[in-house]
mmCIF entry with sequence, helices, sheets and N, C-alpha, C, O atoms, coordinates in Angstrom:
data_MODEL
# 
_entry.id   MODEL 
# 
_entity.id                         1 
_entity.type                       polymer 
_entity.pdbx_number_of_molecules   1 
# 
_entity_poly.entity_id                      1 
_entity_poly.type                           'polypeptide(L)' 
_entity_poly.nstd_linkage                   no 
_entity_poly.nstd_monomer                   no 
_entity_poly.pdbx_seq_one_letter_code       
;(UNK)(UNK)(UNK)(UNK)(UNK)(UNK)(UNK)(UNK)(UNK)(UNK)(UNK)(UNK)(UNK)(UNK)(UNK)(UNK)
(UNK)(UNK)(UNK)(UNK)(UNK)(UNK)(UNK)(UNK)(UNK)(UNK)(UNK)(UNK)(UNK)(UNK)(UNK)(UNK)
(UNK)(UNK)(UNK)(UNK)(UNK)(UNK)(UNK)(UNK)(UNK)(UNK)(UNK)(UNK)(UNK)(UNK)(UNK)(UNK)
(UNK)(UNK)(UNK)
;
_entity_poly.pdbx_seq_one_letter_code_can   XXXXXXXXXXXXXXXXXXXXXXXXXXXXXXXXXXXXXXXXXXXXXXXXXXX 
_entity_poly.pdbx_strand_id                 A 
# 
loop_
_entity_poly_seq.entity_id 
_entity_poly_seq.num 
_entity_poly_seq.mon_id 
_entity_poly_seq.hetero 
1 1  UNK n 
1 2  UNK n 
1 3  UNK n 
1 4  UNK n 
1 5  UNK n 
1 6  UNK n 
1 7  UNK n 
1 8  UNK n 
1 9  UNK n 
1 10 UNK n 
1 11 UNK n 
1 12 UNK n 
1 13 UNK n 
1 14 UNK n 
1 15 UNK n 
1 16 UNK n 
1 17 UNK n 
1 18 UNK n 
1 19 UNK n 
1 20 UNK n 
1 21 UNK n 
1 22 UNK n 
1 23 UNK n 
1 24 UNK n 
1 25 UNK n 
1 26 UNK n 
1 27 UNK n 
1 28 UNK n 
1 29 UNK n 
1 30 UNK n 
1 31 UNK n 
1 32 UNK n 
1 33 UNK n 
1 34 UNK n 
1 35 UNK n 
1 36 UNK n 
1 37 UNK n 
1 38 UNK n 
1 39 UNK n 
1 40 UNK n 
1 41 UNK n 
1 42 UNK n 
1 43 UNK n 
1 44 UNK n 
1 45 UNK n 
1 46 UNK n 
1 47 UNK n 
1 48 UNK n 
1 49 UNK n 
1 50 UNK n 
1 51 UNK n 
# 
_struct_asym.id          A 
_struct_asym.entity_id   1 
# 
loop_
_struct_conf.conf_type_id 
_struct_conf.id 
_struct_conf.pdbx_PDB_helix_id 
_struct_conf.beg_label_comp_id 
_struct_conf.beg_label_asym_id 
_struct_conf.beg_label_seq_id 
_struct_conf.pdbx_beg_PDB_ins_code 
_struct_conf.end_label_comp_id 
_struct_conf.end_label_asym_id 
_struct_conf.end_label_seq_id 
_struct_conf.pdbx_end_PDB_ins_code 
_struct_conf.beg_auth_comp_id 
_struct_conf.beg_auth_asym_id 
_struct_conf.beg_auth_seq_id 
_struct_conf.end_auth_comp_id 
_struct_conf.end_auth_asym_id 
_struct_conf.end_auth_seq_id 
_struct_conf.pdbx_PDB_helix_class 
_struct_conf.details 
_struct_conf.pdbx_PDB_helix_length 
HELX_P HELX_P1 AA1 UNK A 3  ? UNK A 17 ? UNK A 3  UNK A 17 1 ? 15 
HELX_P HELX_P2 AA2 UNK A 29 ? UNK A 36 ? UNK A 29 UNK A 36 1 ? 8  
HELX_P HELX_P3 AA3 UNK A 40 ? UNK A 50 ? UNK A 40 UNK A 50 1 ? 11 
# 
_struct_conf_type.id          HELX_P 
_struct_conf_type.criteria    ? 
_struct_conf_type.reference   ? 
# 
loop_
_atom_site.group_PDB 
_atom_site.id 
_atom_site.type_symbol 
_atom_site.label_atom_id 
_atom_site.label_alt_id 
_atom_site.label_comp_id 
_atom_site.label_asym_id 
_atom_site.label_entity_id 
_atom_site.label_seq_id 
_atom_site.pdbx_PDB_ins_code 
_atom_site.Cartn_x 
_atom_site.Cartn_y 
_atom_site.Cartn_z 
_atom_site.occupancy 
_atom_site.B_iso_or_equiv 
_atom_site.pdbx_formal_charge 
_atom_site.auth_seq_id 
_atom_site.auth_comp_id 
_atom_site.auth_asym_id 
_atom_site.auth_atom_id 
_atom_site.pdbx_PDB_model_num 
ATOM 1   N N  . UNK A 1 1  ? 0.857   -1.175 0.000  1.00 0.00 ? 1  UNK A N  1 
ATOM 2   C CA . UNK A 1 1  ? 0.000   0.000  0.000  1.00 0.00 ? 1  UNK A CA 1 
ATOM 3   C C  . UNK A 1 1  ? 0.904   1.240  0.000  1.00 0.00 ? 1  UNK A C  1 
ATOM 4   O O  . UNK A 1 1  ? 1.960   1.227  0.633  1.00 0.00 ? 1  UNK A O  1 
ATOM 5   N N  . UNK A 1 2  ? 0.575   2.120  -0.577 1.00 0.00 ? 2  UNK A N  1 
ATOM 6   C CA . UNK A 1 2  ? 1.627   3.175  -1.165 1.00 0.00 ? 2  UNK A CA 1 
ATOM 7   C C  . UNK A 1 2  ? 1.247   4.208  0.174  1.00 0.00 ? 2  UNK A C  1 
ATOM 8   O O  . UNK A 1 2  ? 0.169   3.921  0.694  1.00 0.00 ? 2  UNK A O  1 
ATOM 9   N N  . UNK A 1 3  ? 2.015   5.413  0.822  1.00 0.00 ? 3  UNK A N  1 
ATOM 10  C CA . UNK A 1 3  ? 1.925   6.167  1.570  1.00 0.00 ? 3  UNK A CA 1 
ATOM 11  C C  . UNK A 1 3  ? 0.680   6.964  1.701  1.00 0.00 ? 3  UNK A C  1 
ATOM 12  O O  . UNK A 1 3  ? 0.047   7.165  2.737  1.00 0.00 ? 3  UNK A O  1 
ATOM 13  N N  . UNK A 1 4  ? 0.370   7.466  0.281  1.00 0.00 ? 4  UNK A N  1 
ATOM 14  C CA . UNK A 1 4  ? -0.848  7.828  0.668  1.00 0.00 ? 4  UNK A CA 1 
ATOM 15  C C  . UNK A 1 4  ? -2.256  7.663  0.634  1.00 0.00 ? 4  UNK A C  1 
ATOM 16  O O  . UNK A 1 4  ? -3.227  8.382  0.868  1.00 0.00 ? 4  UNK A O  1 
ATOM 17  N N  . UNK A 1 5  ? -2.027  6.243  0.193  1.00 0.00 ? 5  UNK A N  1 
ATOM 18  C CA . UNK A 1 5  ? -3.373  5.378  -0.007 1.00 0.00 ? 5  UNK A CA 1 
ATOM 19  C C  . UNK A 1 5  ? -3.405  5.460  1.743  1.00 0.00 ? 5  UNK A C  1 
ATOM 20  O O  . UNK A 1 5  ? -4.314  6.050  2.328  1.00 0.00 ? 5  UNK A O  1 
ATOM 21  N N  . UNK A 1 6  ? -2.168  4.713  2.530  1.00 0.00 ? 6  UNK A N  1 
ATOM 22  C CA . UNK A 1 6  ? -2.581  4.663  4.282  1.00 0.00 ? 6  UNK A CA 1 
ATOM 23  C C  . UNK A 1 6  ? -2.961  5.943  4.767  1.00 0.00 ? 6  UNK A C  1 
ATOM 24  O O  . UNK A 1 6  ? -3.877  5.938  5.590  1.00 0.00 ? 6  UNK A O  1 
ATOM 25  N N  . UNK A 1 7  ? -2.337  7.335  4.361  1.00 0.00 ? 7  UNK A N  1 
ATOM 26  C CA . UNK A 1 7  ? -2.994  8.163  5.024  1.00 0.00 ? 7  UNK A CA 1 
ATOM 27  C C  . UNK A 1 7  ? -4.393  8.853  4.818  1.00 0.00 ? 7  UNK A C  1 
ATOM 28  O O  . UNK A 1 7  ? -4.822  9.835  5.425  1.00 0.00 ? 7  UNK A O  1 
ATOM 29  N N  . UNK A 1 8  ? -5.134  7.978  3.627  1.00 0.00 ? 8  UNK A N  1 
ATOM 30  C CA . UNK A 1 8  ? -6.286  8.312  2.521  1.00 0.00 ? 8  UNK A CA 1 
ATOM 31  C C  . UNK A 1 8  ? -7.098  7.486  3.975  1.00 0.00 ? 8  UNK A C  1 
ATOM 32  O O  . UNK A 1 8  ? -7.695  7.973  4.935  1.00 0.00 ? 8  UNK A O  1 
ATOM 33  N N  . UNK A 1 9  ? -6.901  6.565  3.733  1.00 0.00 ? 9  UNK A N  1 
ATOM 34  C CA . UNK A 1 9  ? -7.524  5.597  4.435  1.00 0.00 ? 9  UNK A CA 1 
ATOM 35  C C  . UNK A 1 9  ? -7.620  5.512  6.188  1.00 0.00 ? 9  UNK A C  1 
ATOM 36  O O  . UNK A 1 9  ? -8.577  4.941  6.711  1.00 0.00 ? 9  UNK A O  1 
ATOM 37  N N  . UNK A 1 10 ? -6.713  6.033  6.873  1.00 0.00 ? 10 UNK A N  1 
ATOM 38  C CA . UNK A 1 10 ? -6.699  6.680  8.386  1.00 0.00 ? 10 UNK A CA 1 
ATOM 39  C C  . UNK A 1 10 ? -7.801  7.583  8.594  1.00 0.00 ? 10 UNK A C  1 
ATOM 40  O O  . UNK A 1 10 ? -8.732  7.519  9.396  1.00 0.00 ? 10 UNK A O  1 
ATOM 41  N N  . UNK A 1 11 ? -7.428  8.698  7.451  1.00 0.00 ? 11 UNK A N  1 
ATOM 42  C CA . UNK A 1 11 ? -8.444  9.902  7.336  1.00 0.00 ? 11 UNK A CA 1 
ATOM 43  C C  . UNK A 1 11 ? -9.865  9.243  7.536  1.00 0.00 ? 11 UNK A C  1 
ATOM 44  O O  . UNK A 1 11 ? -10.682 9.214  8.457  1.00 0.00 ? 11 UNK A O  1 
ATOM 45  N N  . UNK A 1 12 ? -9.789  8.717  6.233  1.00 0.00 ? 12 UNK A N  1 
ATOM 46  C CA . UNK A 1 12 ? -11.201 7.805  6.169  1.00 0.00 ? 12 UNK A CA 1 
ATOM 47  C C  . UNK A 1 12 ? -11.988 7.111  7.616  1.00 0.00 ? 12 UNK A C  1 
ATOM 48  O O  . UNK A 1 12 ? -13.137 7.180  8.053  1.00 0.00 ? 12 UNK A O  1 
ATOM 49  N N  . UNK A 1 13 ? -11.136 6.648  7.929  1.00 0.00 ? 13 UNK A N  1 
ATOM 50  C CA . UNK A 1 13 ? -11.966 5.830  9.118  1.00 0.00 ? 13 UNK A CA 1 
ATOM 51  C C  . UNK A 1 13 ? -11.750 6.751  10.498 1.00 0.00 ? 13 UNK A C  1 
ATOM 52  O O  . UNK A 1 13 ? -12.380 6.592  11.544 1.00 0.00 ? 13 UNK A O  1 
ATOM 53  N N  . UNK A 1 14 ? -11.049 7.427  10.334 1.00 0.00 ? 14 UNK A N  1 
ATOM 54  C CA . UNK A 1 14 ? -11.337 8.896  11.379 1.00 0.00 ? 14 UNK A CA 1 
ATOM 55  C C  . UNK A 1 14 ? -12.948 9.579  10.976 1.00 0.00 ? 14 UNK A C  1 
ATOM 56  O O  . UNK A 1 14 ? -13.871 9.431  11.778 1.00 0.00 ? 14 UNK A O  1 
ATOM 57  N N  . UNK A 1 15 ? -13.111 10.170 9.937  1.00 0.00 ? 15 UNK A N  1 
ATOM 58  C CA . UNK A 1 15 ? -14.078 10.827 9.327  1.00 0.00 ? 15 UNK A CA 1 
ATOM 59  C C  . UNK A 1 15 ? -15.512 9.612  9.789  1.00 0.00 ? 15 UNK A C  1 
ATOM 60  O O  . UNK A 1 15 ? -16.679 9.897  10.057 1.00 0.00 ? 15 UNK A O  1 
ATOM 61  N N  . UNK A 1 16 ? -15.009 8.590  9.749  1.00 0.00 ? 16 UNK A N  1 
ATOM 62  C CA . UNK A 1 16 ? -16.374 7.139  9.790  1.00 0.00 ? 16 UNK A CA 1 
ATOM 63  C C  . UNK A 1 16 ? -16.492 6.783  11.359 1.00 0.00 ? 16 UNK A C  1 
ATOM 64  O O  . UNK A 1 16 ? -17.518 6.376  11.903 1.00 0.00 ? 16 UNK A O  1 
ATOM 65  N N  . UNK A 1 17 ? -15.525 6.960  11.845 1.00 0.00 ? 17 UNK A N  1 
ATOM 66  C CA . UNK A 1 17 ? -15.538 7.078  13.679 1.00 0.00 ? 17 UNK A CA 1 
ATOM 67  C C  . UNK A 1 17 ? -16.088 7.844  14.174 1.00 0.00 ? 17 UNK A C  1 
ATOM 68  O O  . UNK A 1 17 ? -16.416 7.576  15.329 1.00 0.00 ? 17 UNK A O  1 
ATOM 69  N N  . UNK A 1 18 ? -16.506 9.213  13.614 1.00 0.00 ? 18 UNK A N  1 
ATOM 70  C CA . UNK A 1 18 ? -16.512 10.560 14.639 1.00 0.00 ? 18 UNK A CA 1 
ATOM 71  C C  . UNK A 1 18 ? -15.861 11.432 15.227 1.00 0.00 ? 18 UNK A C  1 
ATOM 72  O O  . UNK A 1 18 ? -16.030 12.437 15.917 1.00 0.00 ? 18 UNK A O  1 
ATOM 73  N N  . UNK A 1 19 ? -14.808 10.611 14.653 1.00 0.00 ? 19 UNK A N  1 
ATOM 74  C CA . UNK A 1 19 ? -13.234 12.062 15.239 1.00 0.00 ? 19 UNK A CA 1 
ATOM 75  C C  . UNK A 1 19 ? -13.920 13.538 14.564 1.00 0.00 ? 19 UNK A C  1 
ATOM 76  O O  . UNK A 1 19 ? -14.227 14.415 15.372 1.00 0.00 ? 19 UNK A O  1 
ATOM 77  N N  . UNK A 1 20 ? -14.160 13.798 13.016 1.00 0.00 ? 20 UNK A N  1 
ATOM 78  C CA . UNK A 1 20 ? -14.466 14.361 12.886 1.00 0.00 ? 20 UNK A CA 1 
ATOM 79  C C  . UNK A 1 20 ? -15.963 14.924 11.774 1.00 0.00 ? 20 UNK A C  1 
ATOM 80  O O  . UNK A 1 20 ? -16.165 14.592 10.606 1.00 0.00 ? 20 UNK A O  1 
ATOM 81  N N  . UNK A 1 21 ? -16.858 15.897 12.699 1.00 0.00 ? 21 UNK A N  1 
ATOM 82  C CA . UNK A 1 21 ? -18.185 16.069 12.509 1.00 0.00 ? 21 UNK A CA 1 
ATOM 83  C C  . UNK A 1 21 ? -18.503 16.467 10.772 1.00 0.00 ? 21 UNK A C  1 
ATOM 84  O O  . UNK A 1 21 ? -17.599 16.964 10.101 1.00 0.00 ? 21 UNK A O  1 
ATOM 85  N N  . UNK A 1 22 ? -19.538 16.253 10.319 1.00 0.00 ? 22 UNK A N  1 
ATOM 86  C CA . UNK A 1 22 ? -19.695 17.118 9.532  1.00 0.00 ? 22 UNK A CA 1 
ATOM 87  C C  . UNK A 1 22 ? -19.652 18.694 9.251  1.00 0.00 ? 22 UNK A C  1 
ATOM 88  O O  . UNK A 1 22 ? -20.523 19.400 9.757  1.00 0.00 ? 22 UNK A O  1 
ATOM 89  N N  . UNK A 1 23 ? -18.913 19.108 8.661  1.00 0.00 ? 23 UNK A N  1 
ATOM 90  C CA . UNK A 1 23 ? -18.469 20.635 8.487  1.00 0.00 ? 23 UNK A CA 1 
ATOM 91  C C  . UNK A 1 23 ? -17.204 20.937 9.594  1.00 0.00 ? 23 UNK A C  1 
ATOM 92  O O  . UNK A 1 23 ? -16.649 21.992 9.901  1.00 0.00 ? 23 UNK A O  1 
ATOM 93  N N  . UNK A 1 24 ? -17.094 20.173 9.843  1.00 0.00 ? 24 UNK A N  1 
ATOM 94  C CA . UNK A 1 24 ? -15.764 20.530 10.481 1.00 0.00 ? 24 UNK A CA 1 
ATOM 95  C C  . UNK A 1 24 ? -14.469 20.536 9.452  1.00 0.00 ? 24 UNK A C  1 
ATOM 96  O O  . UNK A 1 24 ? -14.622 20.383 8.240  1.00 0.00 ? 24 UNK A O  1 
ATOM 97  N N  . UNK A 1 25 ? -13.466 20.687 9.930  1.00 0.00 ? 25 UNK A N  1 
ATOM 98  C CA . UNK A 1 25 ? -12.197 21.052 9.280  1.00 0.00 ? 25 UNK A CA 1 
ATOM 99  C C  . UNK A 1 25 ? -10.970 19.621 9.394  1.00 0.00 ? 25 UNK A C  1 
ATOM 100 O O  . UNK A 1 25 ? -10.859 18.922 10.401 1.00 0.00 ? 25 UNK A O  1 
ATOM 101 N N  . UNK A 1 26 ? -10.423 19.503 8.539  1.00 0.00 ? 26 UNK A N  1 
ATOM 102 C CA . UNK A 1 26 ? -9.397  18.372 9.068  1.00 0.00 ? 26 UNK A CA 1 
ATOM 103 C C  . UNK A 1 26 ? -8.318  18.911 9.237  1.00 0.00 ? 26 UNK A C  1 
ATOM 104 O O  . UNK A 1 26 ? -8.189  20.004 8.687  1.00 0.00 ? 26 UNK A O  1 
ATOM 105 N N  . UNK A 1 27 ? -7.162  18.381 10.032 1.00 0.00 ? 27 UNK A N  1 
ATOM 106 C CA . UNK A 1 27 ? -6.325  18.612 10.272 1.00 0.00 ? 27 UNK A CA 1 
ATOM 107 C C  . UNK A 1 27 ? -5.427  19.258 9.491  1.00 0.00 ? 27 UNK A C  1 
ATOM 108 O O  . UNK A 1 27 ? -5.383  18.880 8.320  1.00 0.00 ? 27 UNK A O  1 
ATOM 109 N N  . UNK A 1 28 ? -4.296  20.613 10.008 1.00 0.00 ? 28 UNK A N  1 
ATOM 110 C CA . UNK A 1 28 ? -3.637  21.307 8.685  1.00 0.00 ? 28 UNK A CA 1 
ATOM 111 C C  . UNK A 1 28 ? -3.039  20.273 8.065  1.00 0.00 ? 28 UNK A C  1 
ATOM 112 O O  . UNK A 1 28 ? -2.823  19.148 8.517  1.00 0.00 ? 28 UNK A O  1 
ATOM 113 N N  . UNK A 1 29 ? -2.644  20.955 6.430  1.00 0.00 ? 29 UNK A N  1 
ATOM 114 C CA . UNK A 1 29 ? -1.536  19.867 5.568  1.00 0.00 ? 29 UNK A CA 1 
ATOM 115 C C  . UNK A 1 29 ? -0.194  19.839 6.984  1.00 0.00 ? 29 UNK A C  1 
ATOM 116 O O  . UNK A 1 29 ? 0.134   18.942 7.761  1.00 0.00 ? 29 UNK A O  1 
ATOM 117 N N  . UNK A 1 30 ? 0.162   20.882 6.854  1.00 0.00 ? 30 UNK A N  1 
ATOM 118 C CA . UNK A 1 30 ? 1.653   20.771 8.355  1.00 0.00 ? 30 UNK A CA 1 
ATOM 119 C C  . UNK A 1 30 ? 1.289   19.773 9.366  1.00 0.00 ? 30 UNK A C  1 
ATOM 120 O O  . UNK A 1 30 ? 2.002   18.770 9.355  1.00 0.00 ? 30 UNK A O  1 
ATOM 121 N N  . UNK A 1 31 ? 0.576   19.800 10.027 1.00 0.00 ? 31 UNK A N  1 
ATOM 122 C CA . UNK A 1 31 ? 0.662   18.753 10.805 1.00 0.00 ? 31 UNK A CA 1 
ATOM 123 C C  . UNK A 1 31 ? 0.114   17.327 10.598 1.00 0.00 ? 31 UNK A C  1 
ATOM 124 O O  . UNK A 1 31 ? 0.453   16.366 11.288 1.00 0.00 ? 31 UNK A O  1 
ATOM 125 N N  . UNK A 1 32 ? -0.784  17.285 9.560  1.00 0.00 ? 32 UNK A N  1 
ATOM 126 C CA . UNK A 1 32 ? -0.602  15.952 8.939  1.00 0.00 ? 32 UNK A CA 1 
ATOM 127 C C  . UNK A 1 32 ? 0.436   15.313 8.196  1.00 0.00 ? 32 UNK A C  1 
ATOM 128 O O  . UNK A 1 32 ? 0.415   14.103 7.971  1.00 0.00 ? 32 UNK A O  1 
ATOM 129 N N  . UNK A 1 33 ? 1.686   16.362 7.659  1.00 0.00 ? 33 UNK A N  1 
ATOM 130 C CA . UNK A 1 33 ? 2.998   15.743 6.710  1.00 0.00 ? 33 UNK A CA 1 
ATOM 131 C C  . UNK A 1 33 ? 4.095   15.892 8.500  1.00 0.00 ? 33 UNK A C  1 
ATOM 132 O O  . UNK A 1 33 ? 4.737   14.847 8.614  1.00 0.00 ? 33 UNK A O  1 
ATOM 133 N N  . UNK A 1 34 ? 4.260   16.475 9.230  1.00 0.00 ? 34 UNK A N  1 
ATOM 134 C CA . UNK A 1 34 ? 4.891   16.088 10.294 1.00 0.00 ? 34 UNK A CA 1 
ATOM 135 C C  . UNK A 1 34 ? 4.120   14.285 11.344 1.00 0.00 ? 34 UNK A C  1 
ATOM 136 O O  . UNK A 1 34 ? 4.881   13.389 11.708 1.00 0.00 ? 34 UNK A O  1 
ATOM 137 N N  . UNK A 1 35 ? 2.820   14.253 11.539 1.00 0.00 ? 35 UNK A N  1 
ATOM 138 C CA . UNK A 1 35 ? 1.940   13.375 11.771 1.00 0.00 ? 35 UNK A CA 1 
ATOM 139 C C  . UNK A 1 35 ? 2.761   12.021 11.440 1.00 0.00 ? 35 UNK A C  1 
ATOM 140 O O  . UNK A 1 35 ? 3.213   11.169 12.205 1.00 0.00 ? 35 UNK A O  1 
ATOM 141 N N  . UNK A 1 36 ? 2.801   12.148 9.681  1.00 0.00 ? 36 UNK A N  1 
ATOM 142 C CA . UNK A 1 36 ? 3.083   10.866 8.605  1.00 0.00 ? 36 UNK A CA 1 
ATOM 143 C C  . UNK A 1 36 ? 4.832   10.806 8.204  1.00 0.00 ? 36 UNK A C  1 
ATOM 144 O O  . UNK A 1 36 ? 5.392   9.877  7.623  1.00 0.00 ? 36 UNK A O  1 
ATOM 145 N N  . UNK A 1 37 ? 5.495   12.140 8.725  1.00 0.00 ? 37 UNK A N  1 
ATOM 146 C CA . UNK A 1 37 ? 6.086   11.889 7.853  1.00 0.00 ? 37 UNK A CA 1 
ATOM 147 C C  . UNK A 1 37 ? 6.706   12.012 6.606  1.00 0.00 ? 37 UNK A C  1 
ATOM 148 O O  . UNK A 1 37 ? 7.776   11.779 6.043  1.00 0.00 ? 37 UNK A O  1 
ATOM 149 N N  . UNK A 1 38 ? 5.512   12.508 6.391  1.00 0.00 ? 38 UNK A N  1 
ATOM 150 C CA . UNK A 1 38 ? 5.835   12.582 4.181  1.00 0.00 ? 38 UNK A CA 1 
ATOM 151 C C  . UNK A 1 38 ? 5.853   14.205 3.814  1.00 0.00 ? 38 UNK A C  1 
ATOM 152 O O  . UNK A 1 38 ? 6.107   15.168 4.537  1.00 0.00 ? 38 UNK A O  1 
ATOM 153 N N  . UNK A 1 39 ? 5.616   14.158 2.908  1.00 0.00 ? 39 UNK A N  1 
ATOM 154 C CA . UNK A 1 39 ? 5.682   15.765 2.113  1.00 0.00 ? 39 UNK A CA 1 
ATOM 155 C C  . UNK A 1 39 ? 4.013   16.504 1.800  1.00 0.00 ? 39 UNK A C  1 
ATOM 156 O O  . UNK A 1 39 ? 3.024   15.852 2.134  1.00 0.00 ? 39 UNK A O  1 
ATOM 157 N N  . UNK A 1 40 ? 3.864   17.786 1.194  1.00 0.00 ? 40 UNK A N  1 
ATOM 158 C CA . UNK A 1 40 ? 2.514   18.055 1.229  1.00 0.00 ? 40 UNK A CA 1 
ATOM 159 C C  . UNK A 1 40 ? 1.883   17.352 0.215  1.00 0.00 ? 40 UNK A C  1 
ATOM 160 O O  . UNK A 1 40 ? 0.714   16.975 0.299  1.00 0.00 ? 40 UNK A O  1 
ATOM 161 N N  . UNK A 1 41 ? 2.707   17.131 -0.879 1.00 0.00 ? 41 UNK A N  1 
ATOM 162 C CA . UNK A 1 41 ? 2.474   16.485 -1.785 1.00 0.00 ? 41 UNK A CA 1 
ATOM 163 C C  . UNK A 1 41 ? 1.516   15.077 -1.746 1.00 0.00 ? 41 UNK A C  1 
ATOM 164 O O  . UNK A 1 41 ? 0.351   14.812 -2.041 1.00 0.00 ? 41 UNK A O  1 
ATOM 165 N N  . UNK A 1 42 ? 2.714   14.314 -1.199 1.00 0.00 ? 42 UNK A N  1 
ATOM 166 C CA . UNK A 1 42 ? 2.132   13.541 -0.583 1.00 0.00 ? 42 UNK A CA 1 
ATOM 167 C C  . UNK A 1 42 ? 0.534   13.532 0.363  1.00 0.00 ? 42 UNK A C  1 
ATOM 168 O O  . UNK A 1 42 ? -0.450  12.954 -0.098 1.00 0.00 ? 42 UNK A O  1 
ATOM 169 N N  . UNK A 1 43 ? 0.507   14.147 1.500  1.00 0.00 ? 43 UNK A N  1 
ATOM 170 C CA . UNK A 1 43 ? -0.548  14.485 2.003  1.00 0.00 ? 43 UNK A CA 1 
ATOM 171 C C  . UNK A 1 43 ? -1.891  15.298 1.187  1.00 0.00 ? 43 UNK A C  1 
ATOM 172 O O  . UNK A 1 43 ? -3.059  15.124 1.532  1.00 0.00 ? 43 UNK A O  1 
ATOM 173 N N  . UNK A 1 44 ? -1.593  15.939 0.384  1.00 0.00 ? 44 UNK A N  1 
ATOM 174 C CA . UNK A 1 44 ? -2.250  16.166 -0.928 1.00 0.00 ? 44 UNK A CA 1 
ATOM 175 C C  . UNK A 1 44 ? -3.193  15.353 -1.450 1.00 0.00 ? 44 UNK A C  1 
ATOM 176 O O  . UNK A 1 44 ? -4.421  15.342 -1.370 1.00 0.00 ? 44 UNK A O  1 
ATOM 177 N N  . UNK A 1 45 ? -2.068  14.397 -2.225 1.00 0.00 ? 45 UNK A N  1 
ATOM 178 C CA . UNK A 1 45 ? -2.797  13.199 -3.035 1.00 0.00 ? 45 UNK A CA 1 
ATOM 179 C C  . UNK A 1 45 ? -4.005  12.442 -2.173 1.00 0.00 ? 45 UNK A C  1 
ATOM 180 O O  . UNK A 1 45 ? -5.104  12.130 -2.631 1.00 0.00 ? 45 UNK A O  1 
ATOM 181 N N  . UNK A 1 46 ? -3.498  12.205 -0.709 1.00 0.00 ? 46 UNK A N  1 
ATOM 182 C CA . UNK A 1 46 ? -4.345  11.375 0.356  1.00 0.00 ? 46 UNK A CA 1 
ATOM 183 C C  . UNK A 1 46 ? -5.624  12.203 -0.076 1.00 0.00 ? 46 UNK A C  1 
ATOM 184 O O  . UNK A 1 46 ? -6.360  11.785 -0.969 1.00 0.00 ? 46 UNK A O  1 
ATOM 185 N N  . UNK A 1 47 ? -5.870  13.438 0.616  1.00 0.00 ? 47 UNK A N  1 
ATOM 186 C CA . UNK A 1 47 ? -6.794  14.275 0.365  1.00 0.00 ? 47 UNK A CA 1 
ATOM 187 C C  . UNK A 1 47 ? -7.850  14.111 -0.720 1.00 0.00 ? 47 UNK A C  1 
ATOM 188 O O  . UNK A 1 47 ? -9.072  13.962 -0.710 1.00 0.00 ? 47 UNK A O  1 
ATOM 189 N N  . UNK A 1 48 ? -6.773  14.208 -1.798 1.00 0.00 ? 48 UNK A N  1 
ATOM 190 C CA . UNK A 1 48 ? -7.787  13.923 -3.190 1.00 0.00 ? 48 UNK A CA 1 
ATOM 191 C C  . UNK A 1 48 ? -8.724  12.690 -3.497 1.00 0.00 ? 48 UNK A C  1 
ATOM 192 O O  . UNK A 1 48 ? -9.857  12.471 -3.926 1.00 0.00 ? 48 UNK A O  1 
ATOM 193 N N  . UNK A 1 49 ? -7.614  12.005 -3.034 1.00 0.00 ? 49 UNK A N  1 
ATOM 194 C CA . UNK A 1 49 ? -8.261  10.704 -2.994 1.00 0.00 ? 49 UNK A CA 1 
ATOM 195 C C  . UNK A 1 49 ? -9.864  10.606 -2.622 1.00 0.00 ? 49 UNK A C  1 
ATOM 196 O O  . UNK A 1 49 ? -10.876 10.440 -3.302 1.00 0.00 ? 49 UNK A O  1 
ATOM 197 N N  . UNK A 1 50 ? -9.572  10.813 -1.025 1.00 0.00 ? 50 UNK A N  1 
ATOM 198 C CA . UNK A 1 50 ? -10.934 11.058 -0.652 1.00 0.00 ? 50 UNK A CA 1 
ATOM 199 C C  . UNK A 1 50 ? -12.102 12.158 -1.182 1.00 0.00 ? 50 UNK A C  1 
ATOM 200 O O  . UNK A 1 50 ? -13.232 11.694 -1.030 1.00 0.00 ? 50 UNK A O  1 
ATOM 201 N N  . UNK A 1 51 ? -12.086 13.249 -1.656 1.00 0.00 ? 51 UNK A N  1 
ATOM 202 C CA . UNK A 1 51 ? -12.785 13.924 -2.367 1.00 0.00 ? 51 UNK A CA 1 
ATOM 203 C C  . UNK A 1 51 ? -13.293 13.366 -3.302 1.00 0.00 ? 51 UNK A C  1 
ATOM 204 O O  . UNK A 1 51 ? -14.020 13.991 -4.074 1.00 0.00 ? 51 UNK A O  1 
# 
């Protein structure tokens, strides 16, 4: 599984848990690429994914 398929997919089941509400905000790109690790880029693509 490629980096940001896992952080596509964390998001995901955060968003399906209740971490976070409808209309709420997710976490900045900065502290999700410090979080993971990776670049914005990276954290980016995750993003898109889910959209």
């Amino acid at each position: 599984m490629n980096k940001y398929e896992q952080i596509a997919q964390d998001i995901y089941n955060d968003i399906a848990s209740g971490k976070y509400e409808p209309g709420s905000q997710l976490a900045l790109e900065k502290e999700m690429c410090a979080q993971y690790g990776v670049s914005r880029i990276t954290v980016k693509r995750a993003v898109d994914e889910l959209v």
